[in-house]
N, C-alpha and C positions, 0 to 999 in steps of 0.2 A: 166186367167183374163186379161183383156185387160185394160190399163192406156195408158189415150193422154195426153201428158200435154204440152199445147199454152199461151203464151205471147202475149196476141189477142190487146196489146196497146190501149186499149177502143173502139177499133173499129172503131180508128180514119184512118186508112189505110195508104196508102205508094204512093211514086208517087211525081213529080214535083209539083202540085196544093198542096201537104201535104205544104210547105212552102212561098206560092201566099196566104193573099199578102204581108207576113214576116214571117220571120224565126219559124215557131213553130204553125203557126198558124192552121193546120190541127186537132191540139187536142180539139179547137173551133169549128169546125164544127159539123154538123148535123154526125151519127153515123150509121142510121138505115139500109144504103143500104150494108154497110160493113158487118154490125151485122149478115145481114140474110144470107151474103155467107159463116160466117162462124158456125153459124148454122148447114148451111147446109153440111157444110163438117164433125162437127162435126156428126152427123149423121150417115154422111156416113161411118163413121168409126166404127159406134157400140160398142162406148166403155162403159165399168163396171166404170171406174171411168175417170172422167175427174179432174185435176188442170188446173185452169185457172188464171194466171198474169196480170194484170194490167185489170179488167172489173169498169166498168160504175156502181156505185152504183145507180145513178138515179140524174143526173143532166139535167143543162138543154141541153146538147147536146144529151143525151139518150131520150129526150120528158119527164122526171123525171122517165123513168122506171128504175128498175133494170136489169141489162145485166144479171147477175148470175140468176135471177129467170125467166127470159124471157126465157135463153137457156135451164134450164132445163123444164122447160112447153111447149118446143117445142120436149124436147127428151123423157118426163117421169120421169124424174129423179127426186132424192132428193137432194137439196144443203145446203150447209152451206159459208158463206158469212164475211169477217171483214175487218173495214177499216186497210190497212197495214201498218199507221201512228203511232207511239206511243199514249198508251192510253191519255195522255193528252200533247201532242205534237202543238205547234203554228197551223200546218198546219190543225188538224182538222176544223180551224175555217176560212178556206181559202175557198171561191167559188169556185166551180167545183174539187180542190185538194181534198175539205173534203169528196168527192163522192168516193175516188178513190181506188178500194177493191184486193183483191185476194179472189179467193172461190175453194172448191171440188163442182163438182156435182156429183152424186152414182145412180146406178141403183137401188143395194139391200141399206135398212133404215143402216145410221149411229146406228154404238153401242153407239159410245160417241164422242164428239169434243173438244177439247181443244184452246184457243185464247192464247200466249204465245209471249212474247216479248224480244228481244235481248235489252240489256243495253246503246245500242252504235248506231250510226243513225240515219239518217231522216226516213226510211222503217224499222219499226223494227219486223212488224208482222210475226208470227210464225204458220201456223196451225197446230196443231195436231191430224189427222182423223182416229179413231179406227174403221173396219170393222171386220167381224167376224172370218179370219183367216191372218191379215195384218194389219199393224201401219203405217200411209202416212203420211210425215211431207210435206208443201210445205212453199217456202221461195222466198225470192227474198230478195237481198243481195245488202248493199250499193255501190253506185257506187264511194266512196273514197276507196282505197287500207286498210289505217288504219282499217277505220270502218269494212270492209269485216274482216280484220285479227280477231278483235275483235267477232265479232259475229259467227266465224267458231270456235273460242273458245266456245259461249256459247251455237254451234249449237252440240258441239263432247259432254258438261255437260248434254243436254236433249236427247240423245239416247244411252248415255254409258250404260245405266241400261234398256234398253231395252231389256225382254224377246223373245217377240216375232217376225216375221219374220218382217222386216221396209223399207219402201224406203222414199228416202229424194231425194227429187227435185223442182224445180223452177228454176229462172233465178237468176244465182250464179253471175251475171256481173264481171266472171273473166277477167277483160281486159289484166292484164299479161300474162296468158295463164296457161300451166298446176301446174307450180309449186305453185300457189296459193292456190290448193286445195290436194295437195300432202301427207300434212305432217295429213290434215281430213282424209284424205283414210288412210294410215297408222294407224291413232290412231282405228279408226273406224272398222278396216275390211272392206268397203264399197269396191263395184268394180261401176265402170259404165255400164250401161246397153248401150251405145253408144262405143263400143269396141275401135273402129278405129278413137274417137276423130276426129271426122267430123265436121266440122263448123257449127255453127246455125244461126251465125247472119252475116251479114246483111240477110233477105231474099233474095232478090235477085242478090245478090255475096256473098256468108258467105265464109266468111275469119277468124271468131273470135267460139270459142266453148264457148259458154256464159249458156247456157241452159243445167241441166243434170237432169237425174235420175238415182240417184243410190241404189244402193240393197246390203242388208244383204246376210251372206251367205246361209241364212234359204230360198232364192230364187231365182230361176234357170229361167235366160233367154230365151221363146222358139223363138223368131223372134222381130226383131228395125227395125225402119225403119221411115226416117223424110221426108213427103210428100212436092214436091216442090209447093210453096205457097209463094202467097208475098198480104194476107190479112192484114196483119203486117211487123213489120221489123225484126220479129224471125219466126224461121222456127218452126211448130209442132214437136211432140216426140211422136213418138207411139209404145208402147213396151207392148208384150204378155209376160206375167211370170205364172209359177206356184208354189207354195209355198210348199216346199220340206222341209223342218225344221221346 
């Protein structure tokens, strides 16, 4: 099985003009010419399951589409979609913020999905994606240190009782570096499927390991590999596993 999983930054892209004509201002522009390159690489990569960080629910820099249902109706797939905000969080009622999602998209039909939320942050979404021999959680992680500690707490209560074979990934914004996510592996059994702690972020200098997927022991790594790309400011993950437990 093949899993990509991109931090596509709404498809707002990268580059000097991302902050012309003030600081931030890239996440205000138009989307659509980003979107299709990374479409297109998505693609290109044939993957069974995509997680995707930070997509476009349908404001108005997407023209009101949805990015999660646009990319998978370009690849076939089937998605599931939530905003990554707390269920009743200030920000859902923020323009353009209340658009702002994490999704799976799957080649073979979801068994069942789960929308699950951390106690602690502004990004508290959790997804939960059962496929038929595999449990995929995807996350993205506060960017204050407290918050992250806290919800790596609540992230080790919803997989400790996991039967089945599971990977947990997203964008962890461990900005300390490894020992932020030490004492989850530990409790967890998780290994990373990214052996050699290679940088993901910036795209085009990555200096910081922000991005992971990790795997149960019920799953044997056969080939990682993170294509150089500066569609975003994170680099892709694209990892073959097959499910041995």
């Amino acid at each position: 099985m093949r899993f990509l999983l991109y931090n596509v930054r709404y498809g707002a892209g990268v580059g000097r003009r991302f902050h012309f004509p003030f600081p931030g201002s890239g996440y205000l522009k138009p989307t659509g010419a980003m979107l299709g390159h990374i479409i297109e690489f998505i693609r290109s990569q044939d993957p069974d399951v995509v997680g995707l960080v930070e997509v476009d629910g349908g404001s108005f820099r997407s023209r009101r589409k949805n990015q999660a249902e646009t990319i998978a109706a370009a690849l076939g797939h089937y998605h599931v979609y939530e905003s990554k905000y707390g269920e009743r969080s200030w920000v859902r009622f923020m323009p353009v913020a209340n658009r702002q999602m994490n999704a799976f998209l799957t080649r073979d039909a979801v068994q069942e999905q789960r929308f699950l939320y951390f106690d602690h942050g502004v990004k508290r979404l959790v997804i939960q994606l059962e496929l038929e021999s595999v449990t995929i959680f995807l996350v993205h992680l506060s960017i204050k240190f407290r918050h992250r500690q806290h919800q790596l707490c609540d992230l080790y209560s919803l997989v400790k009782n996991i039967k089945t074979p599971y990977l947990v990934a997203g964008d962890f914004n461990a900005f300390w570096g490894d020992p932020e996510i030490e004492l989850f592996l530990a409790a967890t059994g998780l290994k990373s499927a990214n052996r050699d702690g290679v940088p993901t972020y910036p795209s085009w200098a990555p200096k910081m390991e922000l991005d992971f997927i990790l795997h149960s022991p019920g799953i044997t790594i056969r080939h990682f590999e993170m294509p150089s790309l500066t569609f975003s400011d994170h680099l892709p993950l694209v990892c073959d596993f097959d499910v041995t437990g």
